[in-house]
N, C-alpha and C positions, 0 to 999 in steps of 0.2 A: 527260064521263067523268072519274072521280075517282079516286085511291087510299085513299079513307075510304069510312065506312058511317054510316050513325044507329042508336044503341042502343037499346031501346024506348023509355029516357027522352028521346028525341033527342038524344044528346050526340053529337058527330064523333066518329070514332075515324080514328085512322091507321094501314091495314092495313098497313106497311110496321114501323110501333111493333108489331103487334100479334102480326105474325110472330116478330119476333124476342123478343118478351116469353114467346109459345109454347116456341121454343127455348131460353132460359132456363130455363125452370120443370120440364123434363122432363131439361135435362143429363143423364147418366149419368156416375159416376167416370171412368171408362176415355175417355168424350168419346164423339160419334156417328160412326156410318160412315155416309158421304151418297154416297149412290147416284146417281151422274152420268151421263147419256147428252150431255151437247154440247148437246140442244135445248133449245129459250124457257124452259121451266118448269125446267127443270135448273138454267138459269145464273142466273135468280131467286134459285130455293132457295138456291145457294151463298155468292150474294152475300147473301141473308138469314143465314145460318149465319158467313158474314164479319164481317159489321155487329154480329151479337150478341155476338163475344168469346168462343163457347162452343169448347171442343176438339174437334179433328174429326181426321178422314183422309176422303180423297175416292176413290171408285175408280168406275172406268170397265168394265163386263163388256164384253168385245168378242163381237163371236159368229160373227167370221168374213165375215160380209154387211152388217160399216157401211160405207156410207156414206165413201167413202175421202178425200172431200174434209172430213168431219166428223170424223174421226182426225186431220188434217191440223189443222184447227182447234185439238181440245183440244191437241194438240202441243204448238202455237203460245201460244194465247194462257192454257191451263190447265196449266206442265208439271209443278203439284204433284199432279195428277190421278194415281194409278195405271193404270196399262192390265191389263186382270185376261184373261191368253187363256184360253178357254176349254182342256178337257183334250179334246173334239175337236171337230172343225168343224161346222156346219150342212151341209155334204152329206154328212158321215160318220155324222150322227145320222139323214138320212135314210133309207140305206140301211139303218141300223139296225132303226128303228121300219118299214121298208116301207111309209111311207106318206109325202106330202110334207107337213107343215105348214098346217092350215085353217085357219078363222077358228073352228071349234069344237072341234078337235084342235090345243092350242096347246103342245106337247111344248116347244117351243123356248126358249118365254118362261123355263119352267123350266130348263131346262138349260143356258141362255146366259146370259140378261139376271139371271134372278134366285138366280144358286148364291152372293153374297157375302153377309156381315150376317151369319153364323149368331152365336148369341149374344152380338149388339150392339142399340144402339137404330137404327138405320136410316131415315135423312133421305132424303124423298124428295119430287117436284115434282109428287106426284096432286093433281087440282084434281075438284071434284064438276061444273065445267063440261064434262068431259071428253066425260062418255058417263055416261046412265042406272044401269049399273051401278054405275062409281063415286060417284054421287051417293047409295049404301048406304054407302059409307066413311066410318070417323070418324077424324077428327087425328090421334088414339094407338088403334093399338090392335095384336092381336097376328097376328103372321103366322098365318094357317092351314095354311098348308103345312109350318113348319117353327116349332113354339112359343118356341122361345129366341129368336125375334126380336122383335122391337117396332116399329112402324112409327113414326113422326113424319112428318105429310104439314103441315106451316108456314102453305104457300099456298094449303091444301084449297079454301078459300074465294074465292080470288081470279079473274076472271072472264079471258079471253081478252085482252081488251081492256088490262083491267090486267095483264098480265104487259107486253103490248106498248108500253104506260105505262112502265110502273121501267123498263124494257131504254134507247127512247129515252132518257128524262129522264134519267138517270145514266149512259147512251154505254154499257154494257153491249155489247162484239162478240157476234155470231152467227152462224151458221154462215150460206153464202152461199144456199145450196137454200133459205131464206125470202123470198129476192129474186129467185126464179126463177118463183116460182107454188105452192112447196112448204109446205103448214100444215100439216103434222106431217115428222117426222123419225125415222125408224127402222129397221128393216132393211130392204136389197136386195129389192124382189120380196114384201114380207108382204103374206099377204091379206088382212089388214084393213083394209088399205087400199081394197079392192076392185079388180076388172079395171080400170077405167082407170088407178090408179095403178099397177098389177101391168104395163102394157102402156108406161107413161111408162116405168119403171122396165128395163125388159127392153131399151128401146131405149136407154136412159140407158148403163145400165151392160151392155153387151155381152157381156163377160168372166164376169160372174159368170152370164149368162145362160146362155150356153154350159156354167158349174161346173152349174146346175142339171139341165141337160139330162143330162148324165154324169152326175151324182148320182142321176138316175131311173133312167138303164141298170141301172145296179149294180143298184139298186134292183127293178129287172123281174128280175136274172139272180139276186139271192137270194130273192125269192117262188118263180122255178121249180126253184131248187134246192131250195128246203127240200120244195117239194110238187110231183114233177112230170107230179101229173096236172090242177094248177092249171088253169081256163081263165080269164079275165082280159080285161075288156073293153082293157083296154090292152096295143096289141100293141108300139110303139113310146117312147123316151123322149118323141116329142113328141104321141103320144095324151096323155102325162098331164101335160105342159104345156099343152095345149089344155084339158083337165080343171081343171088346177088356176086356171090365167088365168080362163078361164069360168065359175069360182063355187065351183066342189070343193063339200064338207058348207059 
């Protein structure tokens, strides 16, 4: 495994050159806003966005359910990183929406991970190895959620394998949950991870397991307030722990 590709002409290329040749050409005056979460693909990008020379600011959205030994990390070893807290928490958004958080109902992403950037170019660690979906993304292009943005994804192209390349070869820290069995990093309990990670995670982190179980009560006591001739397969907060672990939408 290599950090280069062949061009149709066969020529090497060095996707580490190539990256940062991408960030160049797209600058913006004001400089990017590179959107960091702590994991493999983040700490890439940054140090691509480093190497290039180009201006930047780094922020970090928290959402309440990272990862507390991953907050510990950027701490540590990122503290030019911003920490952006959210304006409120993932069990207060749930009570909100009366619903917990799916893998197709993904309220969160929005409202936590992705509320910085607005009218900036926005550096970020999508790779098309990710997931099918993201292999419809291109390098540059514009947010859909929110037009005054711009995405820049650097390493779109870069495979699994090669992120774990640069990181070795250049001693790149990472967070320690990559050395425990963990290949992605992101919130407490997300269901896309699927029930087994949702069931690592709930024994993992305790605490927060417990925030979610409260966060359902609420969550039961304003569906029957608002309607209270509601009936509702769920009669307890952990019918819909049960629901949610075991697959939700």
């Amino acid at each position: 495994m290599t950090l280069t590709y062949q061009t149709i002409d066969g020529e090497s290329v060095d996707r580490v050159a190539v990256s940062i040749a991408r960030l160049r050409e797209f600058e913006p005056p004001e400089g990017y806003y590179v959107a960091f979460s702590g994991g493999k693909d983040s700490i890439v990008t940054l140090d691509m966005v480093q190497r290039s020379g180009v201006t930047y600011d780094a922020h970090m959205s928290l959402t309440t359910v990272d990862p507390p030994e991953v907050v510990a990390f950027v701490r540590e070893h990122y503290p030019e990183v911003a920490l952006e807290k959210p304006p409120r928490s993932m069990f207060r958004l749930i009570e909100e929406k009366r619903m917990p958080p799916t893998r197709l109902i993904r309220y969160c992403c929005a409202e936590l991970k992705e509320r910085g950037g607005a009218g900036r170019y926005v550096v970020t660690g999508i790779r098309w190895a990710e997931s099918n979906k993201r292999r419809q993304r291109r390098m540059v292009e514009v947010c859909q959620a929110d037009k005054t943005k711009t995405f820049v994804h650097p390493i779109i192209d870069w495979s699994t394998a090669q992120v774990w390349r640069h990181i070795r070869d250049t001693q790149l820290p990472y967070p320690s949950p990559y050395d425990e069995g963990y290949t992605r990093i992101g919130c407490i309990m997300c269901p896309m991870q699927g029930t087994k990670g949702m069931r690592k995670d709930a024994e993992r982190y305790p605490r927060h397991y417990q925030a979610y179980l409260r966060a359902f009560g609420r969550m039961l006591d304003a569906m029957r307030a608002r309607d209270q001739t509601i009936k509702l397969d769920w009669k307890t907060p952990e019918d819909v722990m049960k629901w949610w672990i075991g697959g939700g939408l």
